[in-house]
N, C-alpha and C positions, 0 to 999 in steps of 0.2 A: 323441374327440368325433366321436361320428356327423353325417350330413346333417339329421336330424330329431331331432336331440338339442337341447337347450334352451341359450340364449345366456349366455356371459356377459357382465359391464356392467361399466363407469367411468362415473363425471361428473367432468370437469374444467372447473373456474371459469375466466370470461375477465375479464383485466383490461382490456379494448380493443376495440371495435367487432369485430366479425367478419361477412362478407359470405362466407357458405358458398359458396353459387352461384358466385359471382364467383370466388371461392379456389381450388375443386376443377373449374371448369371448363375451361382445359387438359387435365385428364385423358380427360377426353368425347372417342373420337373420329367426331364426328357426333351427330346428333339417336336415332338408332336403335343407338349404342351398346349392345352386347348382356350388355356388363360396368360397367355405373354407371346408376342414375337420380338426377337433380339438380331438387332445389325451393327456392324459397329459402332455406328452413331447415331441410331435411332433406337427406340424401343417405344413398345405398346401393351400395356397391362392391365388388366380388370380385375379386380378389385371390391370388396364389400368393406365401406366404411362404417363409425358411428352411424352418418348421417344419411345412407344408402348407398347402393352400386354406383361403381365407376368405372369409365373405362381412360387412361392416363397415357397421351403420346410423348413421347419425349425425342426430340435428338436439339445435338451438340454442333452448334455452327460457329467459327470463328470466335471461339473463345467466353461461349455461353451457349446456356441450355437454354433451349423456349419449348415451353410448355404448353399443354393444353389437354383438356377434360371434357368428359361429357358425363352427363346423370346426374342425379341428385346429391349425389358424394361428389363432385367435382372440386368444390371451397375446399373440400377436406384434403381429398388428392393432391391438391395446387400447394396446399401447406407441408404436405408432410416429404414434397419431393426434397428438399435440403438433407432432408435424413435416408429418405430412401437412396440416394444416389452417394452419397458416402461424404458429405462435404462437413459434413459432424464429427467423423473421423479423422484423426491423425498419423497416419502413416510415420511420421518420423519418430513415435516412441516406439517402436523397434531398434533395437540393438544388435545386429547381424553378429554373429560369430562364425561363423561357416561361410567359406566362399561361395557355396550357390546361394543360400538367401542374401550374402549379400551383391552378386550378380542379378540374381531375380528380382530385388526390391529397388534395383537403377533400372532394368531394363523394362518393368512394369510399376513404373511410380505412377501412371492415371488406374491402379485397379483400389478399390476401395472400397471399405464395411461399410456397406449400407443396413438399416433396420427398414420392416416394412411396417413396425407399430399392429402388424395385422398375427395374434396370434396363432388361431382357428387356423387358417390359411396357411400355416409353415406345419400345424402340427396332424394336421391329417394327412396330408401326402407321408409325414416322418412317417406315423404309424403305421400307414401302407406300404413301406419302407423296410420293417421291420422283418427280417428275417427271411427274404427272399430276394428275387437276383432282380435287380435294378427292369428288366425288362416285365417281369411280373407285376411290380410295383408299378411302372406306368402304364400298363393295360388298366390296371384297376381303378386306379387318378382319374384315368382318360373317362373309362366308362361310370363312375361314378359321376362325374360333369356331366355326360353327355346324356344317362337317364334322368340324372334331375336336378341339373345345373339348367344356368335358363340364361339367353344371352344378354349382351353386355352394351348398356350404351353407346352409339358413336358406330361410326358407317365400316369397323373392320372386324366383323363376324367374329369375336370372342366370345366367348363363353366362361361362366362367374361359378363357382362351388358353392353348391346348395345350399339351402336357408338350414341357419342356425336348428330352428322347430323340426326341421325335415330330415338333417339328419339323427339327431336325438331320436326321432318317435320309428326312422324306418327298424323295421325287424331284422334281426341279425341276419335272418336265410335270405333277405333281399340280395346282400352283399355276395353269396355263392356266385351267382352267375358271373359276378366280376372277379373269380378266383380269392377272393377274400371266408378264411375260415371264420369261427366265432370268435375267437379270442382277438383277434383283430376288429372285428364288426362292431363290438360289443366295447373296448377299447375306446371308439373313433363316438359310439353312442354315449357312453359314460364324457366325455369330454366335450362334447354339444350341449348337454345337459348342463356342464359348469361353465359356459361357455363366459358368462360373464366376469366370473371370477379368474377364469384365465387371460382376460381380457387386460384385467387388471393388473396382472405385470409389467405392463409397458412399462406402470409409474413405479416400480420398484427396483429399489438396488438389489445388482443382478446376484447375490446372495441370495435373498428372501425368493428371487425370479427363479430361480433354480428351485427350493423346495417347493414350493406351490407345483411347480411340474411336474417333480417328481414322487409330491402325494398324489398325484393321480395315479388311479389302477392301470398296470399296462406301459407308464411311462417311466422307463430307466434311465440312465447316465446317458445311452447313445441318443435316444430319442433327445432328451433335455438339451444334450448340444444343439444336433440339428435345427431346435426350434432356435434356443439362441441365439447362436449365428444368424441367423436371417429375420427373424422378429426382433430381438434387441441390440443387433452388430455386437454383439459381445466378441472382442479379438481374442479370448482366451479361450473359446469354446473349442474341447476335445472330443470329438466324438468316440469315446471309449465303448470298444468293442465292434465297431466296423471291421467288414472282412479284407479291406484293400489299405485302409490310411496306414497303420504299424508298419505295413513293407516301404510300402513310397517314403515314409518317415525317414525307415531304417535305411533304406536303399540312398538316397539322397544325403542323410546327414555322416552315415555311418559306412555306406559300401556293402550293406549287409539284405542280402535278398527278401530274407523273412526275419521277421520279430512278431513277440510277444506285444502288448498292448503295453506289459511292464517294460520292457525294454525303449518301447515307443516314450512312453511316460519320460524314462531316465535321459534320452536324445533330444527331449525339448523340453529338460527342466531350465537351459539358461534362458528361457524363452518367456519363463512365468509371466504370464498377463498380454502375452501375443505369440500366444502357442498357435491360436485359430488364424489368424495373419501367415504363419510360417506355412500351415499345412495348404491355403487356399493357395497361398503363392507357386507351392510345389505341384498342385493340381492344375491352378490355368497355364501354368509350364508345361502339362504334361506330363510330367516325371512320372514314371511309374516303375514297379521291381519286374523284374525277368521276371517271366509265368515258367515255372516249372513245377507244377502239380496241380492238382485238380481242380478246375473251378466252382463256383457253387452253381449246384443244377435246380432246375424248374424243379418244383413237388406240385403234387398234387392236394388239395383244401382239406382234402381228408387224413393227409397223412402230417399236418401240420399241430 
């Protein structure tokens, strides 16, 4: 199947609320993501599978999704949307203790753990993630795509994150101009290089999924969430050590502005095994701590 070759479709019936937007947006990194647009009840996202590029429409009419694909990954796409869209998930093994999650978890029952099965693809934006202020990190996303990303099947100008080979072999100084230092460059090349073996998580219990991630050079606790979360829907994923979730945590469960990652830790221990459920929920709420102290500022690559 060519770029300009014509799509193919599924509809699959929902037995249960579904909040598209809410579901697939983890995926988004940033407002001007150059690979997904998100509406309420549509979305559009490209995508590298086993079996090649895709690009993957979706919206929700009358109590089912229909689908449809274009590129040579499309069979693949078409399959894995059950998981991508959270219908693998179970929302009701949560056990609310606190009146906002359990508020939050009536008032957005269609939000839901979706996996995108796509590892490569959650963990290079994470790493570009790492250690600088959300607007840094999607300059660098954007422009990494946009130098040697290449577009996306299907007639709506997406664009796909660079081939496996390409980013592995680019040289670390490549990455400056996109405000990315070496430890990060160098990071995102060591993990294309095992790209296959990271691959390999999908099929593994999310124990094992965890240290494979986290024997990669560069890859800690926060990164291994992040990928979690959105590669294997894992509901327990914490991303320990982010500079904003411990407040919204604390702020939300506790009344308490700022915390500790320990303190965060001890506020959703009744939570064990849908910690990552709590925290997503208090996100697409909005919920957030009063700012009273300093934010994290831009640096410079050199002082990284």
């Amino acid at each position: 199947m060519g770029i300009t070759d014509g799509p193919v479709q599924r509809v699959i019936s929902l037995s249960a609320p579904l909040d598209l937007r809410l579901t697939l947006l983890p995926i988004a990194r940033g407002l001007a993501d150059p690979t997904i647009r998100l509406a309420p009840t549509r979305a559009i996202r490209a995508t590298r599978t086993p079996r090649g590029v895709a690009t993957l429409h979706l919206e929700v009419v009358r109590g089912e999704v229909r689908a449809k694909a274009w590129g040579p990954g499309a069979e693949w796409a078409l399959d894995s949307v059950p998981a991508l869209i959270g219908l693998c998930d179970d929302p009701r093994e949560l056990r609310p203790v606190h009146p906002i999650v359990t508020e939050l978890a009536q008032r957005m029952a269609g939000l839901r753990l979706g996996r995108t099965n796509s590892v490569l693809e959650s963990l290079v934006p994470a790493i570009l993630e790492q250690k600088v202020t959300g607007a840094e990190a999607s300059h660098a996303y954007r422009g990494l795509i946009r130098r040697y990303g290449e577009r996306a099947p299907g007639p709506f100008d997406l664009q796909i994150l660079p081939r496996v080979r390409l980013l592995a072999t680019l040289p670390y100084y490549a990455y400056h101009p996109l405000g990315v230092e070496r430890r990060r460059a160098d990071t995102i090349r060591w993990a294309a290089g095992h790209a296959d073996r990271l691959e390999e998580i999908v099929e593994l219990p999310l124990e094992h999924a965890y240290a494979r991630l986290r024997a990669l050079p560069g890859v800690g606790p926060w990164t291994a969430a992040e990928v979690a979360l959105r590669a294997l829907g894992d509901p327990d994923a914490v991303s320990v050590g982010d500079f904003h979730i411990p407040n919204t945590v604390a702020w939300a469960l506790a009344g308490e502005p700022r915390a500790t990652d320990a303190r965060m830790l001890e506020l959703l221990e009744p939570y064990r095994g849908q910690r990552g459920r709590v925290i997503r929920l208090l996100e697409a709420a909005g919920v957030a701590a009063p700012r009273h102290g300093p934010r994290l500022a831009p640096r410079a690559i050199a002082a990284i």
